[in-house]
C-alpha positions in Angstrom: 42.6 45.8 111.4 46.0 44.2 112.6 46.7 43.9 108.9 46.5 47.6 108.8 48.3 48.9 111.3 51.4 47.0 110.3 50.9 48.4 107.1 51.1 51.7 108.3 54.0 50.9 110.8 55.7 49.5 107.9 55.0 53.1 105.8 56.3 54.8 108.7 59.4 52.7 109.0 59.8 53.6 105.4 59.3 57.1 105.9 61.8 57.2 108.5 64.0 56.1 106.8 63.8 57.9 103.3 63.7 61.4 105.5 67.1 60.2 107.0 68.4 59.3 104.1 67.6 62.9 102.5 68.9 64.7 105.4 72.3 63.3 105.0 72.0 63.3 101.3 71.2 67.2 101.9 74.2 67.9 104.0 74.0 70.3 106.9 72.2 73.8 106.3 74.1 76.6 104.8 73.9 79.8 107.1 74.8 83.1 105.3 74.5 86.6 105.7 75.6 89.6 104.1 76.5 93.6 105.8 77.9 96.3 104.7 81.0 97.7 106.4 84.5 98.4 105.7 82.9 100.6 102.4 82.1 97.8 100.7 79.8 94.4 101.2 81.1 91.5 104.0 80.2 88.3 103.2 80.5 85.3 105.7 78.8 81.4 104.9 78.8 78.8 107.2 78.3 75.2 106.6 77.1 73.5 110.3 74.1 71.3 111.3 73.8 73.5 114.8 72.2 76.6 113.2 72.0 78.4 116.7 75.7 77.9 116.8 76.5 79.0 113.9 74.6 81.7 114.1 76.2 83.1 117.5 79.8 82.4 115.5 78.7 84.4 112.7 77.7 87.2 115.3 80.8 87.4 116.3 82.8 87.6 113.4 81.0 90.5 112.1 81.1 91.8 115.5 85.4 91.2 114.9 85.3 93.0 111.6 83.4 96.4 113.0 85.8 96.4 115.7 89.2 96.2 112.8 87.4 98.6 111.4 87.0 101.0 113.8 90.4 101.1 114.5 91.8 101.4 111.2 89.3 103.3 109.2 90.5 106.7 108.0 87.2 107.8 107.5 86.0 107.4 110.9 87.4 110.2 113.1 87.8 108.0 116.3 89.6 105.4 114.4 93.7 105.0 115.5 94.5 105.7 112.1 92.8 109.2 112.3 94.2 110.2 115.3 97.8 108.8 114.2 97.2 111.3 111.1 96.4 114.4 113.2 98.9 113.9 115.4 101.2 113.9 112.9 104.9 113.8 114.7 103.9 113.5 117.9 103.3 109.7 119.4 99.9 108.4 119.4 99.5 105.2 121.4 97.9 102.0 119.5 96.3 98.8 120.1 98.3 95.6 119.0 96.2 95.4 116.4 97.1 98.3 114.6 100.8 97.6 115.3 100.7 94.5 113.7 99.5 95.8 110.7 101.5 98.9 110.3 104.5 96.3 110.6 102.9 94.3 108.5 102.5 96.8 105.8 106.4 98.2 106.8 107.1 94.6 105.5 105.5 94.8 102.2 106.9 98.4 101.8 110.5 97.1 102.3 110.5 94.2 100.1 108.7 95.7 97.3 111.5 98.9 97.8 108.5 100.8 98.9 106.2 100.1 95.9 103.4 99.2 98.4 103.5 102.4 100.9 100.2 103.1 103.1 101.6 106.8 103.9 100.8 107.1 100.2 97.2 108.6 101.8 98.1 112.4 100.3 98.6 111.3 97.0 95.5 109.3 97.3 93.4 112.6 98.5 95.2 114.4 95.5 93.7 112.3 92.6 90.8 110.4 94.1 89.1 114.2 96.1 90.8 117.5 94.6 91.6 115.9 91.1 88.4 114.4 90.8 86.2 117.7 91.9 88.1 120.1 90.0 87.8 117.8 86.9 91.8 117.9 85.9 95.1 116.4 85.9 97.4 118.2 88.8 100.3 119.6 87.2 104.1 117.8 87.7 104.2 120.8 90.6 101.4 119.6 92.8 102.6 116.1 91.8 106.5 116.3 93.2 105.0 118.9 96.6 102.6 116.2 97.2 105.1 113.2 97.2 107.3 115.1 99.2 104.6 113.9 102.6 105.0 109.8 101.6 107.7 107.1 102.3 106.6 104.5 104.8 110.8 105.2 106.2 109.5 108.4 107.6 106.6 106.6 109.9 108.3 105.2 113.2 106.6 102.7 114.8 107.8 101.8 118.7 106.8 98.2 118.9 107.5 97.7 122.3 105.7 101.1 123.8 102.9 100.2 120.8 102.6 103.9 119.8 103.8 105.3 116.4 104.3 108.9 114.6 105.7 110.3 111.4 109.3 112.1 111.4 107.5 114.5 109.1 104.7 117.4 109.1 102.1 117.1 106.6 102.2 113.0 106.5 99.0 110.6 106.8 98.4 106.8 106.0 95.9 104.5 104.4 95.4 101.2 105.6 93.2 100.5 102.5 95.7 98.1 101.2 95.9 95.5 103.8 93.1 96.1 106.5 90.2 94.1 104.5 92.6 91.4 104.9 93.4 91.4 108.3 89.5 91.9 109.0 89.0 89.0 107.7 92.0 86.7 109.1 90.3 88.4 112.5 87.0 87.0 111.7 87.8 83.9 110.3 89.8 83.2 113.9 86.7 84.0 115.5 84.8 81.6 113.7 87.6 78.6 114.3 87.2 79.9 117.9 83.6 79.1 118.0 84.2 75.6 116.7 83.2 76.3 112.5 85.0 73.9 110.2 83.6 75.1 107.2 83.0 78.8 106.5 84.2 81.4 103.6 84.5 85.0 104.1 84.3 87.8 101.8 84.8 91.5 102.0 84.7 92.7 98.7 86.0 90.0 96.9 88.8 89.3 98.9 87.9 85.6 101.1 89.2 83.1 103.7 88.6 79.9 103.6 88.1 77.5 106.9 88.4 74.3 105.9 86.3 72.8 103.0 82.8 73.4 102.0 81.7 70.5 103.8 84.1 67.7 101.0 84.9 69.6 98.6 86.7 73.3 97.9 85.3 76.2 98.3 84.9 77.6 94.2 85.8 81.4 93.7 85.7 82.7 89.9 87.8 85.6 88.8 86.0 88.3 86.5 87.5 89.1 83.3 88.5 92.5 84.5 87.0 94.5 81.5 83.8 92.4 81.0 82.4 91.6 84.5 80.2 88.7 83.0 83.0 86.5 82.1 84.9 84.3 83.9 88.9 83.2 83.5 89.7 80.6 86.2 88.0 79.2 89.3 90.2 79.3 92.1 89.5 76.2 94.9 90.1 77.2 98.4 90.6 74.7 101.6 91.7 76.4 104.2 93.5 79.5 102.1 92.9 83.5 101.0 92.8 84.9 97.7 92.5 88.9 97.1 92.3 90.7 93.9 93.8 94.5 93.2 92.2 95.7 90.4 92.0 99.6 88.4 88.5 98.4 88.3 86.5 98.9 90.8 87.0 102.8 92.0 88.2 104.6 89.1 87.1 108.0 86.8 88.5 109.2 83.4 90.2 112.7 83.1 91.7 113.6 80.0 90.8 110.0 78.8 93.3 108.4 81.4 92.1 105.9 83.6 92.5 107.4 87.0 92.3 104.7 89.8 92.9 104.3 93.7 96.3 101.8 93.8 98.8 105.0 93.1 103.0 103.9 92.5 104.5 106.3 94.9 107.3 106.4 93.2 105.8 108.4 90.2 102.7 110.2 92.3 100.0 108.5 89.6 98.2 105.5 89.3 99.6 102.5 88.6 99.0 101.6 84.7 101.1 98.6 84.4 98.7 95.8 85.5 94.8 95.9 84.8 94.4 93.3 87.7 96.5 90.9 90.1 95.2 88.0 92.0 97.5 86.2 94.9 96.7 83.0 97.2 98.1 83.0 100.7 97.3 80.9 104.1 96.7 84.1 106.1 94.0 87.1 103.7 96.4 90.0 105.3 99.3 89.1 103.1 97.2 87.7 100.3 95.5 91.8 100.6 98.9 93.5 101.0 100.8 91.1 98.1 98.4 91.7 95.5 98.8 95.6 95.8 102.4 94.9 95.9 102.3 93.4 92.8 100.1 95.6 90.6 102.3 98.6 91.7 105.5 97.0 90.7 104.4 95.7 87.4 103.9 92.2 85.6 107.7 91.1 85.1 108.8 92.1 88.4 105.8 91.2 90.4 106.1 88.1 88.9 109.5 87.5 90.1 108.8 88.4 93.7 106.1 86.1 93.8 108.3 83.3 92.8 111.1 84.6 95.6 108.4 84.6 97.7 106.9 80.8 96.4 103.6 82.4 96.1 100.8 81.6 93.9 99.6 84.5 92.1 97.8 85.3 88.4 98.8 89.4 86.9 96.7 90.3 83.8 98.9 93.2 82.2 97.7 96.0 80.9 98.2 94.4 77.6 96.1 91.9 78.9 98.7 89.3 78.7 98.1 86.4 81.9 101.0 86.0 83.7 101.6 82.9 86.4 104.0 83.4 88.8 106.1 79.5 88.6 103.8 78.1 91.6 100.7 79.1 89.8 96.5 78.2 91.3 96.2 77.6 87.1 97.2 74.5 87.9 97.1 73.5 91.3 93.1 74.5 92.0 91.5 74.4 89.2 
């Protein structure tokens, strides 16, 4: 009997033991969840062995990106953007929020010599609503009228009374170019907040990064823009963002042209230089804003501004040449 029960005191020992050792082998669990918002699908992972916390910091972080939503969305009628756009030239106050990104996007607009303009929204209504329901090309007319309501100089913003308004009837913006990042910057600082060290989050393909997944980066691939079941690099994040601007994913063909949401406002059309450009940042709102930047501007200049800028960025033309910028993620992550 003795001989038995140390026997099975010995199995249990064992047991212990080998259930340790596969916990730790395992790793903490892996809490995800996926919602859609922001007209696409949000992503967040978390890598923690407190599930309950984890779970709490994931609430808030999608709670973070309905709120930036909210505010900036030009398709919700209470949204700051909507009201800045009806109220046209008279001032319409705003949270800091919002500031921060219209200045943010003023930014982008000035270095790129306004190749990356949110008050491009009428052009954007042009092509992507009328053109599209009416099935064809607007003529040079509609073309020249309709850019006569964009450039980002004719949006004042008062930084100091945090209120803005256009100089100019007729005018509107998009924050479609930049707010997914910020969203996310927003979340991710919620999550740091809440004591995560290693979480990734996605809104439609463009992520943050805290920290490492749990030793070792965090492995995004890139789709080969015109077959979406191939792969060109893998990009390894620790504590960065990566977005992608594409003519890819919201697009229709009239008259055989690709027609496509990132429009140049200098020439009223979509852009046609780039098929797709991909750029790594610390922060997801200049990583969103730089990568729009880019594909409007084209592969040799976008190039050179990312080196001005000592930014890491990959442009596939639309000869389908791959263009690094100098400090390229080619090398560095992969």
């Amino acid at each position: 009997m003795k001989k038995l029960i140390t026997e099975l005191i010995i199995i249990s020992l064992i047991t212990a033991v080998l259930l340790v050792c596969i916990t730790e082998y395992a790793g903490p669990p892996v809490i995800e969840r996926t919602e859609q918002m922001m007209g696409t699908y949000a992503t967040i992972t978390i890598i923690d062995r407190d599930t309950k916390r984890a779970n709490l910091a994931m609430d808030a972080a999608f709670e973070e990106i309905k709120r930036v939503e909210e505010l900036m969305s030009r398709y919700n009628e209470n949204s700051e953007v909507s009201s800045l756009n009806r109220n046209g030239t008279n001032w319409t106050a705003l949270s800091h929020d919002t500031i921060y990104v219209l200045k943010k996007a003023e930014y982008y607009s000035e270095i790129s010599n306004g190749s990356f303009d949110i008050t491009c929204n009428p052009l954007l209504d042009l092509w992507m609503v009328k053109v599209k329901v009416e099935g064809r090309m607007p003529t040079p007319e509609e073309i020249a009228e309709v850019r006569a309501l964009v450039g980002y100089e004719h949006l004042i913003i008062d930084e100091d009374r945090s209120r803005a308004r256009f100089d100019k009837e007729g005018m509107s913006i998009t924050l479609g170019g930049i707010a997914k990042g910020y969203a996310i910057d927003c979340a991710c600082e919620k999550l740091i907040e809440a004591g995560m060290k290693h979480a990734l989050v996605n809104i439609g393909g463009d992520m943050r990064a805290v920290g490492d997944k749990n030793g070792m980066p965090w492995e995004v691939a890139l789709q080969n823009p015109r077959n979406k079941s191939e792969y060109i690099p893998i990009i390894k994040l620790d504590n960065e963002s990566v977005a992608t601007s594409g003519d890819y994913e919201r697009y229709f063909f009239e008259e055989e042209k690709r027609v496509h949401h990132i429009i140049d406002p200098k020439t009223g059309y979509s852009a046609d230089e780039c098929i797709s450009v991909t750029v790594l940042t610390q922060n997801c709102v200049d990583a969103d804003a730089l990568s729009t930047t880019v594909f409007v501007i084209g592969p040799e200049s976008g190039k050179a501004l990312l080196d001005e800028l000592g930014i890491e960025g990959l442009i596939i033309s639309s000869d389908k040449r791959i263009i690094k910028s100098d400090l390229s993620f080619l090398s560095a992550h992969l």
